[in-house]
C-alpha positions in Angstrom: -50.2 -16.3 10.3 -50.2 -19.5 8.9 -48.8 -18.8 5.7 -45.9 -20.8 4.3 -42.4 -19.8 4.8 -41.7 -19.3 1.3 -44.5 -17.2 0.8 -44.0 -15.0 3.1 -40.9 -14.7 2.0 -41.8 -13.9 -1.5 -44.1 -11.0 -0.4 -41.6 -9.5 1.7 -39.3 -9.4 -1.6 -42.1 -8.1 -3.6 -42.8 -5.4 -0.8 -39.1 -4.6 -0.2 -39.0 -3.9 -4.7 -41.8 -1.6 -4.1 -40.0 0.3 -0.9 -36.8 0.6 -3.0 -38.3 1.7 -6.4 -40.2 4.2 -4.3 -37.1 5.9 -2.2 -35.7 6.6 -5.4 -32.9 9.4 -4.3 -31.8 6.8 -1.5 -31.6 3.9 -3.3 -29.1 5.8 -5.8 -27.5 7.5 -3.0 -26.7 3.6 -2.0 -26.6 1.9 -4.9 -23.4 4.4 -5.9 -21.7 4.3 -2.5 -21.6 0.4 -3.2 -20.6 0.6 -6.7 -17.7 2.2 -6.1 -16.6 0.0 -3.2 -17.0 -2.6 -5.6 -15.4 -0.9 -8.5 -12.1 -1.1 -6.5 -12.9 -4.8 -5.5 -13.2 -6.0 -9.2 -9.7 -3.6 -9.9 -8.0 -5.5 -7.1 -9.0 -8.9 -8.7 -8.7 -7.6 -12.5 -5.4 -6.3 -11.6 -3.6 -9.3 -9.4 -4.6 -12.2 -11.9 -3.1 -9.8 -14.9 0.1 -9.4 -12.8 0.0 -13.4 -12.7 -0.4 -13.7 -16.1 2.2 -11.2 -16.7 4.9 -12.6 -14.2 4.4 -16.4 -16.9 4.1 -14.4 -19.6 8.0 -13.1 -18.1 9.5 -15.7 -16.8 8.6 -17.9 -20.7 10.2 -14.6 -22.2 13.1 -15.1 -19.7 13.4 -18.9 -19.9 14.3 -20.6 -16.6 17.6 -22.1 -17.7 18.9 -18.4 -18.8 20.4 -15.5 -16.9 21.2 -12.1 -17.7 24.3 -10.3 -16.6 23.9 -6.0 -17.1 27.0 -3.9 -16.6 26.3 -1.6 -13.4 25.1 -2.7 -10.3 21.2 -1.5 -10.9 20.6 -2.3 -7.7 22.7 -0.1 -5.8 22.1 2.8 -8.1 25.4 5.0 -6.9 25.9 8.1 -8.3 28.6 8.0 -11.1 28.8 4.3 -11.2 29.9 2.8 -14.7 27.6 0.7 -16.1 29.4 0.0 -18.9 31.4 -3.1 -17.7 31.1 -6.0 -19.5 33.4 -6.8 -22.4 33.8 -9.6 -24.7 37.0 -10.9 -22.9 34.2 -11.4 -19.7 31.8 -13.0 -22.5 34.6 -15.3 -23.8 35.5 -16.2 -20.5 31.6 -17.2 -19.4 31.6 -19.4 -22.3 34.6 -21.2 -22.1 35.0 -21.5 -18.3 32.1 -21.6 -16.8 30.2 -25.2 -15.9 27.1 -26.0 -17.9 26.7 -22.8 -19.8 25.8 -23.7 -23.5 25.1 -20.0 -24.8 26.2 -16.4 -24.4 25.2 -13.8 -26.4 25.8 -9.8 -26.2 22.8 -7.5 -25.9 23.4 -4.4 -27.1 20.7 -1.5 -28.5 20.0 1.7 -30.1 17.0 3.2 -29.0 14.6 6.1 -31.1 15.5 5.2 -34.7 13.3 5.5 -37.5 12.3 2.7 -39.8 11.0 2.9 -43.2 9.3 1.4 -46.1 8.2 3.0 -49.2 6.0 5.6 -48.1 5.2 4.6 -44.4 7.5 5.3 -41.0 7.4 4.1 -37.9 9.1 6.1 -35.2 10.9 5.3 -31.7 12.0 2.0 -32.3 14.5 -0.5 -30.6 17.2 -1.8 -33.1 18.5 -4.5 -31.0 22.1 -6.2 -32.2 21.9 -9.8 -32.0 24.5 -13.1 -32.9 22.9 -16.2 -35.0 20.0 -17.9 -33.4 17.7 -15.1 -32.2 14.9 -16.3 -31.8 15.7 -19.5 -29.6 18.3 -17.8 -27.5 15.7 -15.6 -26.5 13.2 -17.9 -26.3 10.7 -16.1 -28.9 9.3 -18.1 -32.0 8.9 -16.7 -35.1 6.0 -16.5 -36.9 7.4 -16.8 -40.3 10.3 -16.5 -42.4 13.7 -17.7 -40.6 16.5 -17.0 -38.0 19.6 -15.1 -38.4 22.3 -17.8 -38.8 26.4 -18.0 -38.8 26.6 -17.6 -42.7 24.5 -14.0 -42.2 27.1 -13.7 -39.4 30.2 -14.2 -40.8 29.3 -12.6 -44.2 28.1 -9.3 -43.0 24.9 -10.2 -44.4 22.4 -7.1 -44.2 19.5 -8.8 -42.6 17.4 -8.2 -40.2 14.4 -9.5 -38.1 10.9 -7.5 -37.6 8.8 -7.9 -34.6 4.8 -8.1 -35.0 3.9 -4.4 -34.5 6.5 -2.8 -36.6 6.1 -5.5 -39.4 1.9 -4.6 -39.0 2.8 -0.8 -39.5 4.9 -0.9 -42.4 3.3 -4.0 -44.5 -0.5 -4.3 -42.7 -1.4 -7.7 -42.8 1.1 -8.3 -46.0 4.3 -10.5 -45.7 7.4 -8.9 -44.9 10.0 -11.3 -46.0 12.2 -10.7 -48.2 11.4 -6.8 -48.1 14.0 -3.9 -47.4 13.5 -1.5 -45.3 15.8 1.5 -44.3 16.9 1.7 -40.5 18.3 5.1 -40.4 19.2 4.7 -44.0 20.6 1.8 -43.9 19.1 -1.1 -46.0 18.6 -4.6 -45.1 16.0 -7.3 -46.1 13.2 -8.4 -43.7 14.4 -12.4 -43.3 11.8 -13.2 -40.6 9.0 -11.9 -38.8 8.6 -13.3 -34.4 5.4 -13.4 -33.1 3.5 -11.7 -31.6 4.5 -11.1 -27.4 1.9 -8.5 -26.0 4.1 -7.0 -23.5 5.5 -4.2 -22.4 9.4 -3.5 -21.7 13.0 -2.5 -23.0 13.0 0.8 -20.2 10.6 3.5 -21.1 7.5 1.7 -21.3 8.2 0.2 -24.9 6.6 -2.7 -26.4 9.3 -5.4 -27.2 7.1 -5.9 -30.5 8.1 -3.0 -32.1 11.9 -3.6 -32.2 14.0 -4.6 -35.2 16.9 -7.2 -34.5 20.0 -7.0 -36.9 24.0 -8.6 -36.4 25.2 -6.7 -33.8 28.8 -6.0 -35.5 26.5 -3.9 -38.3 24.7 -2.0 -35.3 27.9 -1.0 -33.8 29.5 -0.3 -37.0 26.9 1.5 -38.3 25.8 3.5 -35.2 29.2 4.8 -34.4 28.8 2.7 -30.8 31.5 1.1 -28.1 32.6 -2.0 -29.0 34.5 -2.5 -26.3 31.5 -3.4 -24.0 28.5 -4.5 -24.0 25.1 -3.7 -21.9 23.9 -7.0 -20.9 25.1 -10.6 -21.4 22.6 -14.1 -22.0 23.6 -16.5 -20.4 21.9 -19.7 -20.7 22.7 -23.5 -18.8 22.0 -26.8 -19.8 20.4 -28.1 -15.8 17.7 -25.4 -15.4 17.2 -27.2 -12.4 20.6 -26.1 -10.3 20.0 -22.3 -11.6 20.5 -21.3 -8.5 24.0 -22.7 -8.6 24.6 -21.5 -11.8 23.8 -18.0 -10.5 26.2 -18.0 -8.1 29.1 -19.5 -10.3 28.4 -16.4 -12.4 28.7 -14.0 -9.8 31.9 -15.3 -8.6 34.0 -15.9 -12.1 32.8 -12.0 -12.7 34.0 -10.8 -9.6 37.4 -12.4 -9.9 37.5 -11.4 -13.2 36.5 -7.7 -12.8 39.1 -7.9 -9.5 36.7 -7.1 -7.1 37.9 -7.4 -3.3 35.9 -9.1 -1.0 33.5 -7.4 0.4 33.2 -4.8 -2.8 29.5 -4.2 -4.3 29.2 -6.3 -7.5 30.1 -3.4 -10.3 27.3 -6.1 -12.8 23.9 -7.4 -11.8 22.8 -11.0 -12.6 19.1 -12.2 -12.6 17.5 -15.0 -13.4 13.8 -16.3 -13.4 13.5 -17.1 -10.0 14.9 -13.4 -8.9 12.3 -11.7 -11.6 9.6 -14.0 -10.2 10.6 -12.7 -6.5 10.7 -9.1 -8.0 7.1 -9.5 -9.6 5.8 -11.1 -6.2 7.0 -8.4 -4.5 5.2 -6.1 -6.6 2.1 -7.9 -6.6 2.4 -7.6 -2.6 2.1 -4.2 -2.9 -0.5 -3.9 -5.1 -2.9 -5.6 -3.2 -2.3 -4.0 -0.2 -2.9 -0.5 -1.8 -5.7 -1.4 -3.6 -7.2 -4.0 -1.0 -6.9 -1.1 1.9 -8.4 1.4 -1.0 -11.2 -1.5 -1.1 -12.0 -2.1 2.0 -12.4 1.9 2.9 -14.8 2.1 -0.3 -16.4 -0.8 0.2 -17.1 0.6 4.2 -18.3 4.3 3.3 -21.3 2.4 1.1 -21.6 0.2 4.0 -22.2 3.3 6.1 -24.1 4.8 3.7 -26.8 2.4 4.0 -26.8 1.5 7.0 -27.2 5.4 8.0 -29.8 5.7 5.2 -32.0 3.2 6.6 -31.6 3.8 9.9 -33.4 7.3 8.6 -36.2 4.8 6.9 -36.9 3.2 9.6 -38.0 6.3 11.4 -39.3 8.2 8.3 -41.3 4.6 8.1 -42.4 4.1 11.3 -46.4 4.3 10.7 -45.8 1.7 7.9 -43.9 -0.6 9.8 -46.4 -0.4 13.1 -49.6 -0.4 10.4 -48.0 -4.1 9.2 -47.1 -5.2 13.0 -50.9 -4.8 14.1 -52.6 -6.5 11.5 -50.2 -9.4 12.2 -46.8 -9.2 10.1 -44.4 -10.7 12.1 -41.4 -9.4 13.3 -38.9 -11.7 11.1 -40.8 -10.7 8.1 -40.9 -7.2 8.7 -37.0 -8.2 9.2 -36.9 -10.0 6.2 -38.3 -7.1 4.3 -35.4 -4.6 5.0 -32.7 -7.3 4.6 -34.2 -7.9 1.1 -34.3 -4.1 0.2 -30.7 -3.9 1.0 -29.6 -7.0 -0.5 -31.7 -5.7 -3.7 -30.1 -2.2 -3.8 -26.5 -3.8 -2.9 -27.0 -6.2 -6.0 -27.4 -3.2 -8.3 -24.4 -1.9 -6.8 -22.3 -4.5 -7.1 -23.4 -4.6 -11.0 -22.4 -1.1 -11.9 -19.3 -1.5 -9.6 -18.1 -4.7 -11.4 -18.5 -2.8 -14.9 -17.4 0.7 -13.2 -13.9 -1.8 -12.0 -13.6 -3.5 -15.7 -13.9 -0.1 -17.3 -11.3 1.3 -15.2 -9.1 -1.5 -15.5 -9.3 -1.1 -19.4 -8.3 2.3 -19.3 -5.5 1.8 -17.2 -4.2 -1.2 -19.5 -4.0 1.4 -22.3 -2.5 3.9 -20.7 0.0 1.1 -19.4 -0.5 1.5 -15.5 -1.6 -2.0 -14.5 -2.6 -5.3 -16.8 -5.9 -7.4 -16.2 -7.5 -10.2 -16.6 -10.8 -10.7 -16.4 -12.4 -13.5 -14.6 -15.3 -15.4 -13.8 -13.9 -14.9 -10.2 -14.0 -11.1 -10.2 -17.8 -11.6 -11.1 -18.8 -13.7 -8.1 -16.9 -11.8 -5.7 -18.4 -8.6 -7.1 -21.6 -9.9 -6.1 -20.8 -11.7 -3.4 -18.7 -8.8 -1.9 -21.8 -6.2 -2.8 -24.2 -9.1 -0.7 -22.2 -9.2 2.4 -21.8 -5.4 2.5 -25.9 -5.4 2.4 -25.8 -7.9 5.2 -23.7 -6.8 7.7 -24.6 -2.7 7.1 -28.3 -3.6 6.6 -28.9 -6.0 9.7 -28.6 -3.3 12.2 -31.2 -1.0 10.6 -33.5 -4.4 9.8 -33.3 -5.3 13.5 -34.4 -1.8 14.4 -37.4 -2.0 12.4 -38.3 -5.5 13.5 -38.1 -4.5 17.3 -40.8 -1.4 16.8 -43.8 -1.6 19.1 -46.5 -1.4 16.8 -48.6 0.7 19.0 -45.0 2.9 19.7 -44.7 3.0 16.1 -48.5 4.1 15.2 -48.4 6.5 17.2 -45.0 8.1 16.0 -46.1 7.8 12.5 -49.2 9.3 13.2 
């Protein structure tokens, strides 16, 4: 009775250890019911700080002094709508008349073509017409060799630039520059290689590192395509800082250019960072709600698990618990006890349901469902989640015990 704190305590962990390595089906029957609460906790976390990463990742890709223009309103979606509405009259119009713009270049792609060299092929690939200056129009370094410039421009040059995949299927880990490799048959030589971007997009869930960029007068020539329009404009201003201003300039010289009437839908789209950030957001929102609703429901059927379970202990343990009470346990160790034997069996849930989470979130990464990025943070609140589950489920049942009558509780054990 006049023990120490501490070491009482200490016994009641070492008792509660015993109690849960001897309930053996229940203590699995709980410890899984928490894992997989926890599981969706650590996706939740995993999940949201990749989308953060991803929205930077974006929004460097984009630049926040650029915008892009696509023909089509993709927001409205109407049925039969032309999409293909921008020309180079509206390009040479942007450039010349509009306030603070200091670059617009065309977009324009073919999509499923095969590259080769020598004996290898790589299939599906984005060959993606371009005008001088690649690389720091779009805001994406290259990793060696050099950028297409007005000579290649002018002269027809047959160049092209690789990005990292592609250049890693056809040459390995060797140089590319200065190569040729056949795009659909047509030669040109490999004059620089951009790094490496690690993301996924283009429409149809294609990696923007396995595209080849080439002038886009040879893609249109040599792909039999319109070169009366184009798919999507760049647009980038000198004040990143009034973007907002400059989006709304841009909307209005196209509308009066295109001879919308007032009131008309847009028959283009325009975006810039700030709109692809709200977009991402947006996303983001959702995702938490679906997978924090998802967590909370898996994280409450363990809770109920346990609790449930124990409550079944305490009865099944009755004898025990009045044996301890008469020879002088006191109730808030007896208390104690239970408390640790859920906090012990939560813990081991919360372990297998943080690597059950990360396992699932790698799988869904390759498969391209959701990004994420692991954390110290999804650690802690694994465990801390796992604790307060133990807590609140397994301070009813602990309170049960801790109020038994020890002659009550003899006497229904014996």
């Amino acid at each position: 009775m006049n023990r120490l704190p501490g070491r009482v305590l200490a016994r009641a962990l070492s008792m509660a250890l015993s109690a849960v390595l001897a309930s053996k089906l229940r203590s699995v029957f709980v410890i899984l019911a928490v894992a997989l609460g926890i599981a969706a906790l650590t996706l939740i976390v995993t999940a949201v700080d990749g989308a953060n990463r991803m929205a930077y990742q974006i929004v460097d890709m984009f630049g926040p002094d650029a915008a892009l223009v696509f023909g089509g309103n993709i927001k409205k979606r109407a049925v039969g709508q032309r999409s293909q509405t921008l020309t180079p009259e509206d390009a040479r119009r942007i450039r010349n008349s509009l306030p603070g713009v200091y670059v617009v270049t065309p977009m324009r792609a073919k999509f499923d073509v095969t590259v080769r060299f020598e004996g290898r092929t790589a299939a599906g690939i984005v060959v993606v017409g371009a005008t001088e200056n690649y690389a720091s129009t779009w805001n994406w370094p290259l990793s060696e060799g050099r950028d297409i410039t007005a000579a290649d421009v002018a002269e027809a040059d047959k160049v092209c630039l690789l990005a990292d995949k592609i250049t890693r299927t056809l040459f390995g880990e060797a140089s590319p520059l200065g190569r040729t490799v056949y795009v659909n048959n047509l030669p040109l030589t490999v004059i620089g290689r951009l790094a490496y971007r690690g993301f996924t997009g283009g429409g149809g869930g294609r990696e923007v590192d396995d595209r080849v960029v080439l002038h886009i007068t040879t893609l249109t020539s040599r792909f039999n395509m319109d070169r009366n329009h184009f798919a999507g404009l760049r647009v980038k201003f000198r004040e990143s800082e009034l973007m907002a201003e400059h989006g709304e300039n841009l909307r209005a010289l196209l509308r009066e250019m295109h001879g919308l009437a007032p009131g008309a839908d847009d028959d283009f789209t325009v975006l810039t960072a700030d709109e692809v950030l709200s977009f991402l957001s947006m996303l983001k929102g959702g995702l938490m709600v679906f997978l924090g609703v998802t967590a909370l429901a898996a994280l409450s059927v363990g809770g109920f698990v346990l609790a449930n379970l124990f409550s079944l202990s305490v009865s099944e343990r009755a004898a025990e618990i009045g044996l301890k009470r008469a020879l002088g346990a006191r109730a808030s160790a007896v208390m104690a006890q239970f408390l640790f034997e859920a906090a012990l069996l939560t813990l081991a849930g919360g372990i297998l349901g943080l690597f059950l989470g990360l396992s699932l979130g790698q799988l869904l990464t390759r498969l391209e469902i959701l990004t994420i990025q692991f954390s110290w943070k999804a650690f802690f609140l694994a465990l801390a989640g796992s604790q307060v589950v133990g807590l609140i489920f397994g301070l009813k049942p602990a309170r049960q015990a801790a109020s038994l009558d020890p002659v009550e509780a003899l006497r229904a054990g014996g």
